[in-house]
ZAKENU-417305 format. One line per 4 residues: for each residue z, y, x of N, C-alpha, C. Coordinates in steps of 0.2 Angstrom, whole numbers. Example, Ala and Ser with C-alpha at 12.3 -4.5 7.8 and 13.67 -1.06 7.14 Angstrom:
39,-28,66,39,-22,62,39,-16,66 ~ 35,-11,64,36,-5,68,39,0,64
***
This chain:
-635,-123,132,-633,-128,136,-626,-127,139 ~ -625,-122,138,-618,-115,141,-613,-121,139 ~ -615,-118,132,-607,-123,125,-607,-129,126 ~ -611,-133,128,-612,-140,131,-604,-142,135
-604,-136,141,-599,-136,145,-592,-132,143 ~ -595,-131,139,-587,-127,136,-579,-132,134 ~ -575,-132,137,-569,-136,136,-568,-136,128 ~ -568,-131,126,-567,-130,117,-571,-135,115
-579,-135,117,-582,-140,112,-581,-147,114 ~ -578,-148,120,-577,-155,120,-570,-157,117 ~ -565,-152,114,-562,-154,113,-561,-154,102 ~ -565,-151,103,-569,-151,93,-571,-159,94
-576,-162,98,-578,-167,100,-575,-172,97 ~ -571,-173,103,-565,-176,103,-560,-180,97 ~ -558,-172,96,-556,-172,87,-559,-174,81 ~ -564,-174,83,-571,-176,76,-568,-184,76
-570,-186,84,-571,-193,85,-563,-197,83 ~ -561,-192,83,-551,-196,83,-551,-198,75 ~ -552,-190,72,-554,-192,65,-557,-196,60 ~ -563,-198,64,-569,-204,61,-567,-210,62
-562,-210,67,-561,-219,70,-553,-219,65 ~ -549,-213,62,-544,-214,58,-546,-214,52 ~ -551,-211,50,-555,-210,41,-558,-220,40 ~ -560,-221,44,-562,-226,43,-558,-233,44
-552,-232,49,-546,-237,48,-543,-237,42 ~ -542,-231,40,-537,-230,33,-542,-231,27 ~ -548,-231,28,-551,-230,22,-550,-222,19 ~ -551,-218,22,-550,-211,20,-556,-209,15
-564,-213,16,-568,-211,12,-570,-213,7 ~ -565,-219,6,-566,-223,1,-564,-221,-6 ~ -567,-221,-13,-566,-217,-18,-562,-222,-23 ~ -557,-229,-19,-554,-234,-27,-548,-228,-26
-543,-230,-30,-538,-227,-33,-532,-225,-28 ~ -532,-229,-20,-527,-227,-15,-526,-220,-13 ~ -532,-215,-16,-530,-211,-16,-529,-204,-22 ~ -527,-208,-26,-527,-205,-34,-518,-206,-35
-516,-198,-35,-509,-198,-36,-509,-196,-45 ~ -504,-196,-47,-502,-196,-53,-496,-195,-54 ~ -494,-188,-57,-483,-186,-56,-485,-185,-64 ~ -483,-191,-68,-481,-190,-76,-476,-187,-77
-475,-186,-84,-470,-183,-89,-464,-183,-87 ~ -463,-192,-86,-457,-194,-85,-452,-192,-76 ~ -457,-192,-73,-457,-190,-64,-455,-184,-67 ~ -458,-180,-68,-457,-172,-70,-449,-169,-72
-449,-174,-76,-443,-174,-80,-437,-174,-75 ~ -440,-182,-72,-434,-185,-68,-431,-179,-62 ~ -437,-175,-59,-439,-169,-53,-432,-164,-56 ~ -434,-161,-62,-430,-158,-67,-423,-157,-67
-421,-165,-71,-415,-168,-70,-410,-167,-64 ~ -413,-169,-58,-412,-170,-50,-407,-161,-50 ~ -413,-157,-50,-412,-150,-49,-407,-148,-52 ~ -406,-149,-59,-402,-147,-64,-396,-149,-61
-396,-156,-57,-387,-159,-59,-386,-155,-51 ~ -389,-153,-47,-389,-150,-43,-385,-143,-44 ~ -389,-140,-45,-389,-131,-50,-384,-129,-54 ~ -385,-135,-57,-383,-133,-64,-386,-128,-69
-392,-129,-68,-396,-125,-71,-402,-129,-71 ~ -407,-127,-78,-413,-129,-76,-419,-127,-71 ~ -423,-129,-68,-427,-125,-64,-433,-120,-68 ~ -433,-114,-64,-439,-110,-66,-446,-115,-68
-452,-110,-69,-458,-115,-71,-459,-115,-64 ~ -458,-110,-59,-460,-110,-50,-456,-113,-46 ~ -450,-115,-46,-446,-121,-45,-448,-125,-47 ~ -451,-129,-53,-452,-134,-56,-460,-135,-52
-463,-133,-52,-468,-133,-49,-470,-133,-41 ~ -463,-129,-38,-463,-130,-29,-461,-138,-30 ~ -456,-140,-37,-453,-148,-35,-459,-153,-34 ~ -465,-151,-39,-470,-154,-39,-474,-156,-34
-475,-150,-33,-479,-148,-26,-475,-153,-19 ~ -468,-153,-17,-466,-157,-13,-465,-164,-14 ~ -465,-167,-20,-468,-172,-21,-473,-176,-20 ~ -478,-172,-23,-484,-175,-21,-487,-176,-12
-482,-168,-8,-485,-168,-1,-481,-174,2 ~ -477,-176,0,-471,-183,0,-476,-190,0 ~ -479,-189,-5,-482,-196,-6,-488,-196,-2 ~ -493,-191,-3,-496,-190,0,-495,-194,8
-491,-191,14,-489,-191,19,-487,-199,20 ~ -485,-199,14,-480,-208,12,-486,-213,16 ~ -490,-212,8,-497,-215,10,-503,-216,17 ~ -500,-209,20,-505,-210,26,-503,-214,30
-495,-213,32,-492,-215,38,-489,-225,34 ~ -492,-226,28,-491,-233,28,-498,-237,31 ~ -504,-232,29,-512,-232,30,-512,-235,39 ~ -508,-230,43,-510,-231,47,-503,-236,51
-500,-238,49,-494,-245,51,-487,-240,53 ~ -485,-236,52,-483,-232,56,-475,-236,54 ~ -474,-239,47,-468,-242,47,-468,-249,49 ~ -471,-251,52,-472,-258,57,-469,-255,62
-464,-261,65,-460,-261,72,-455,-255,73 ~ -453,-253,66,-448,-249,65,-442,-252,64 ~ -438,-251,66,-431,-253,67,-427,-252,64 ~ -428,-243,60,-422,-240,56,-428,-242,49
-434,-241,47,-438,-244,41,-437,-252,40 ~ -435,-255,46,-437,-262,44,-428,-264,41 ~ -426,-262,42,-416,-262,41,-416,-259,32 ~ -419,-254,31,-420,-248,27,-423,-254,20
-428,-256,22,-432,-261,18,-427,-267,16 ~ -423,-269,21,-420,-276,20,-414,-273,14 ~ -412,-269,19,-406,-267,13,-411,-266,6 ~ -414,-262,5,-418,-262,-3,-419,-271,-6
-420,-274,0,-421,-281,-4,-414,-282,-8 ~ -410,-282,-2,-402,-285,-7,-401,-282,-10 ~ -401,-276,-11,-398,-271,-15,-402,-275,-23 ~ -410,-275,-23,-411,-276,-29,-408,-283,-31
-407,-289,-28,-406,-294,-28,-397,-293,-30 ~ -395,-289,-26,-387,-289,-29,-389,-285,-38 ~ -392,-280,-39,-391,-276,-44,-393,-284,-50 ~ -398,-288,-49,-399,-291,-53,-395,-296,-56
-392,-299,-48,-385,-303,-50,-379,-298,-53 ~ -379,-293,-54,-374,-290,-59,-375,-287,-64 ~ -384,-288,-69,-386,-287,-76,-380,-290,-79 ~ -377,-297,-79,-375,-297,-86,-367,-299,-83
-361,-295,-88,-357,-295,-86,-353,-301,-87 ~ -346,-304,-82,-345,-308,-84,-337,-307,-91 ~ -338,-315,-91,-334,-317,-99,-326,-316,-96 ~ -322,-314,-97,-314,-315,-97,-313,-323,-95
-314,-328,-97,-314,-334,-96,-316,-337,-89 ~ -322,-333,-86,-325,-335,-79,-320,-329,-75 ~ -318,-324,-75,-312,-320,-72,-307,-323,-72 ~ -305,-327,-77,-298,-329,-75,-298,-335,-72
-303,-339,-74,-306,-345,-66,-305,-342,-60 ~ -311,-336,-59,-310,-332,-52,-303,-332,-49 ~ -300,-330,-53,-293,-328,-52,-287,-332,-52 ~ -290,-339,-56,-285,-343,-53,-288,-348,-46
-294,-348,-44,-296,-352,-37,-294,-345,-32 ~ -292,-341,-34,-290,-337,-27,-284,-331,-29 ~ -280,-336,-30,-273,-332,-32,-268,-329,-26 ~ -271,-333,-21,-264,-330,-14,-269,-322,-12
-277,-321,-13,-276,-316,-13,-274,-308,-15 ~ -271,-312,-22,-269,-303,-26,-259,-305,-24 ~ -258,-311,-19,-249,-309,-20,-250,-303,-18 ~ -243,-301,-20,-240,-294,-18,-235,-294,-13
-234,-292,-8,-231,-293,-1,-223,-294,-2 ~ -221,-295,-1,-212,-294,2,-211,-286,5 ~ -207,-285,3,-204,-278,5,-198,-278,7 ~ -197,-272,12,-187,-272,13,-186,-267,17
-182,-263,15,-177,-258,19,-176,-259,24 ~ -175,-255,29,-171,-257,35,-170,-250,40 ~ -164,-250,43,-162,-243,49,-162,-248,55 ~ -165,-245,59,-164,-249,66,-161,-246,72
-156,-248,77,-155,-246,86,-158,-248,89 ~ -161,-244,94,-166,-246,100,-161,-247,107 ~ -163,-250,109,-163,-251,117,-168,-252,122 ~ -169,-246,126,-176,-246,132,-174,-251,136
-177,-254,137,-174,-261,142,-178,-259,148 ~ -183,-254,149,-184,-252,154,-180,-247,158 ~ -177,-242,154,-170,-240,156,-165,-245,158 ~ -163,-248,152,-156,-253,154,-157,-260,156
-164,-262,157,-163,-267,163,-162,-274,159 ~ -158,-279,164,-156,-283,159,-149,-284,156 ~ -146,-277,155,-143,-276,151,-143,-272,145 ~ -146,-272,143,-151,-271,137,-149,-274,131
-149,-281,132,-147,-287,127,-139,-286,128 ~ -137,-285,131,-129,-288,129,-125,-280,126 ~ -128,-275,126,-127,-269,126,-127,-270,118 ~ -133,-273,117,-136,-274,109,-131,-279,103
-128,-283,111,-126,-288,105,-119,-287,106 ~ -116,-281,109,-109,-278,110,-110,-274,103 ~ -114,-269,103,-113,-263,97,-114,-267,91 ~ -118,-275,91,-118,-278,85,-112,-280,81
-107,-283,87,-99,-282,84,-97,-279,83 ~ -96,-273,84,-94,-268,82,-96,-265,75 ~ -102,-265,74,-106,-260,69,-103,-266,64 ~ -104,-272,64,-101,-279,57,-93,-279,57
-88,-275,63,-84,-276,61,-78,-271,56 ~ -85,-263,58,-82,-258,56,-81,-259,48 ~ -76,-256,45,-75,-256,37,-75,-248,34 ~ -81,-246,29,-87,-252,29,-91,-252,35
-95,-254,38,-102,-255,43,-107,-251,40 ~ -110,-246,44,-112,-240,43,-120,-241,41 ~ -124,-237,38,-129,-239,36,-133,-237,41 ~ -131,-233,42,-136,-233,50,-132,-231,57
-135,-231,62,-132,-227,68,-139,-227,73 ~ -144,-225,74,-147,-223,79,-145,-220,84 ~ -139,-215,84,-137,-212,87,-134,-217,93 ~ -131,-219,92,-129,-228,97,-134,-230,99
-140,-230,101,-144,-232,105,-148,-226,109 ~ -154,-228,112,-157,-223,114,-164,-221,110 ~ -166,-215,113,-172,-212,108,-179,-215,108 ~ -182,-216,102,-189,-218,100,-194,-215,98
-200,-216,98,-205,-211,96,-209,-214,89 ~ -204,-217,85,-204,-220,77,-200,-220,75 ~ -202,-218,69,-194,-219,63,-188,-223,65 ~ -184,-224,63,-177,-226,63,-175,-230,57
-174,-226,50,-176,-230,43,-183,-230,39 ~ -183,-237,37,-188,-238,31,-185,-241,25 ~ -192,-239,19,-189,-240,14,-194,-245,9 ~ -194,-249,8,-196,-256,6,-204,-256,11
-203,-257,14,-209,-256,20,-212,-265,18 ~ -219,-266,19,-222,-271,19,-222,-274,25 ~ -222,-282,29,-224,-284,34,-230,-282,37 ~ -235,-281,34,-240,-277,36,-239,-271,41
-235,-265,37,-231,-258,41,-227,-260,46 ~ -224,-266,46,-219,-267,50,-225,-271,57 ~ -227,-274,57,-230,-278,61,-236,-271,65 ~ -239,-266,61,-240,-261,65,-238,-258,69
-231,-254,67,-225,-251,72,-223,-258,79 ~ -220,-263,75,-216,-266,79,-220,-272,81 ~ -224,-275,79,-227,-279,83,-226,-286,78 ~ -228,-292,80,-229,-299,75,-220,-301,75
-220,-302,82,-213,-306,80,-208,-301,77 ~ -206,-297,80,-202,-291,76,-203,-292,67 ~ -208,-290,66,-210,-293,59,-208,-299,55 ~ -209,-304,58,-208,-309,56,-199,-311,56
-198,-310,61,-191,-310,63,-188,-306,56 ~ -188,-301,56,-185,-295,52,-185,-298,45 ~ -191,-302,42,-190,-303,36,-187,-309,36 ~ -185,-312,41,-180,-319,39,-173,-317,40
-172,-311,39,-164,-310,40,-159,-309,34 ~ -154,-310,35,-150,-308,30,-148,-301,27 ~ -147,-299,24,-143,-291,20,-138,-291,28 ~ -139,-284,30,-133,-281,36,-134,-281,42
-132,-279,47,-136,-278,55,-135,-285,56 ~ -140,-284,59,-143,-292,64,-145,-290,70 ~ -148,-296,72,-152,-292,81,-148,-299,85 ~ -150,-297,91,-154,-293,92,-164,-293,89
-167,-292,90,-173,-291,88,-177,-288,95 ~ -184,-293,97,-187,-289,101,-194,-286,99 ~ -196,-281,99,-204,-279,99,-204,-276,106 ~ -212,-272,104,-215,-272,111,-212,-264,114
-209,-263,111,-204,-258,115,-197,-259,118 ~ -195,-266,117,-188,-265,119,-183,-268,113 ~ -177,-269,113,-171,-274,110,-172,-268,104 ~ -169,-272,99,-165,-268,91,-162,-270,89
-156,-269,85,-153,-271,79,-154,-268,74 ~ -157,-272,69,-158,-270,62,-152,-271,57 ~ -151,-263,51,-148,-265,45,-151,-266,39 ~ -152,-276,37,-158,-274,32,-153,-273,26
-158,-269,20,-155,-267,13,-158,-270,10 ~ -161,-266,6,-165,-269,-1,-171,-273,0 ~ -172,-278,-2,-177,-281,-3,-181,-283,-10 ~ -186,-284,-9,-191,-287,-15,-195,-293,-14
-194,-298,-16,-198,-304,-13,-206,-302,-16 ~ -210,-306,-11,-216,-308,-14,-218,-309,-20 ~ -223,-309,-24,-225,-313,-30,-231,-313,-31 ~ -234,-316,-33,-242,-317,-37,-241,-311,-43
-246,-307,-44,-247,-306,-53,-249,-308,-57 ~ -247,-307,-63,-250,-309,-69,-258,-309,-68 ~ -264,-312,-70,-269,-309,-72,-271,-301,-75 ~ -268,-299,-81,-270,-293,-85,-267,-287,-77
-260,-288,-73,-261,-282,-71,-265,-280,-64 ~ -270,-286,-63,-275,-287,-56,-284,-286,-59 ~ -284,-286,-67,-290,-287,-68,-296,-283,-66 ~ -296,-278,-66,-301,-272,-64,-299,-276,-57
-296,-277,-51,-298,-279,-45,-301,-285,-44 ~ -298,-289,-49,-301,-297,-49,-310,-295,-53 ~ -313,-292,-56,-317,-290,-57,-324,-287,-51 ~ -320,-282,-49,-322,-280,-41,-323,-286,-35
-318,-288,-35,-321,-295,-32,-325,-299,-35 ~ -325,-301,-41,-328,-305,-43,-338,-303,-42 ~ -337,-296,-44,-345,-293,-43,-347,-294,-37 ~ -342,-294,-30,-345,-293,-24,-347,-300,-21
-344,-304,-26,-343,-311,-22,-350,-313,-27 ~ -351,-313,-31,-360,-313,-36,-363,-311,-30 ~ -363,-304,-29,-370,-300,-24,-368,-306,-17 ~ -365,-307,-14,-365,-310,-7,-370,-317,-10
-367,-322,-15,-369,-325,-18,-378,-325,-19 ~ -379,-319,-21,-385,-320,-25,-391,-318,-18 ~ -386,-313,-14,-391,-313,-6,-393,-318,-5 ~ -387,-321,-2,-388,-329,1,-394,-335,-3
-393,-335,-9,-398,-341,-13,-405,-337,-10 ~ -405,-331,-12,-414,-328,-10,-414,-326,-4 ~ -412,-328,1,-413,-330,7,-413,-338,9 ~ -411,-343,7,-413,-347,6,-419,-349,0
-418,-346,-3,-426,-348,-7,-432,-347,-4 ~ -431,-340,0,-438,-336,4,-437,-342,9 ~ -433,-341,13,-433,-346,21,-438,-352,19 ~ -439,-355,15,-442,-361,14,-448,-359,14
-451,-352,14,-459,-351,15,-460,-351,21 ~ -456,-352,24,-459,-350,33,-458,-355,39 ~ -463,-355,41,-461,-358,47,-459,-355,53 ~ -453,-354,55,-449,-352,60,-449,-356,67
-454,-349,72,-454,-354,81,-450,-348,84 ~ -445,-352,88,-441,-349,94,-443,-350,99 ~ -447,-347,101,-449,-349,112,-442,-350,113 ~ -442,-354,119,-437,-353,125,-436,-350,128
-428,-347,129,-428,-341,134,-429,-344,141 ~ -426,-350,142,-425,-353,150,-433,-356,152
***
């Protein structure tokens, strides 16, 4: 009657009892094939392969057999914790799973590749996105207008006369204005680069200018005159030199494609209720 009272056996108890109520939710005694694992020839192989491109060597017979071995304790583990719901109400499984959905649905929307003929369709319904930008040179003067106030502008549009009147008109002169914590000269820089240093209108302004100091010019720093040089306008490419691109889009624009239809296809099985939040 002693061991009756013993903590240890209520808690063997206990454990029995935890066991029996989880042997029996999972079907633990059950003898159909959920619990008959099987690692063929090909698993084996695959185990192999894995290690080798890893190593670069093939594995021992006792590597090849711990790989086994941690396979099996894998699925094992897999099986239990699906037995008992553990991947229900998971957040990072439930995201992990969705992605595997598209993924398969993207892979099968890109078994078969397309014709040159559907590429250059692609490629001509969406031709503004392969133009290639405008480009253009430029040296600039600054003016902190925090410093000089509002004389800042007249200061800018004094050195402008001067810098167009000199002969020749100097390619640059930064030294004429005050100091920046950016470059001074660029060389076929895109409006893109440009708009990140100096800002939209800066940008915009700059590439409506003519060859030679202009200005004044304002970004988010303060007044400039710019001397623009070289430029390169815009233009579309040919097809043949965007194709490997125009491809890569085209496969991406399939997958999003092919998401969407099997989400629509699936949505049509369900009946979908939204309580009210209010």
């Amino acid at each position: 009657m002693k061991a009756l009272r013993d903590p240890l056996f209520h808690f063997l108890v206990l454990g029995a009892a935890l066991f029996l109520v989880y042997a029996l939710a999972t079907g633990f005694f059950s003898s159909d094939d959920v619990h008959r694992i099987e690692i063929g020839e090909p698993e084996i192989e695959f185990l192999a392969g894995g290690f080798e491109r890893r190593w670069a060597r093939p594995p021992t017979p006792e590597e090849l057999r711990g790989l086994v071995d941690f396979r099996v304790r894998e699925e094992i583990l897999y099986r239990e914790a699906l037995a008992v719901g553990l991947d229900r109400d998971d957040v990072v499984v439930r995201r992990r799973m969705v992605q595997k959905m598209e993924l398969l649905t993207q892979d099968l929307a890109t078994l078969a590749d397309p014709t040159d003929g559907e590429l250059r369709s692609f490629f001509d319904e969406q031709r503004e996105d392969y133009r290639v930008p405008s480009r253009l040179s430029f040296s600039h003067v600054y003016f902190n207008t925090d410093r000089r106030g509002a004389a800042a502008e007249e200061d800018a549009r004094r050195l402008l006369a001067e810098l167009r009147a000199a002969t020749p008109p100097p390619r640059r002169a930064p030294e004429r204005g005050d100091s920046l914590m950016v470059e001074f000269d660029y060389v076929l820089a895109t409006p893109h680069e440009v708009r990140q240093l100096f800002g939209n209108r800066f940008a915009e302004e700059l590439f409506e200018l003519q060859t030679g100091w202009q200005g004044p010019l304002v970004s988010g720093y303060g007044i400039h005159l710019a001397n623009v040089g070289e430029r390169v306008e815009g233009r579309i490419p040919d097809y043949e030199e965007v194709r490997e691109r125009v491809l890569s889009d085209y496969d991406r624009v399939r997958r999003e494609r092919a998401n969407e239809a099997l989400y629509e296809g699936l949505a049509g099985k369900y009946e979908v209720v939204i309580e009210s939040q209010r």
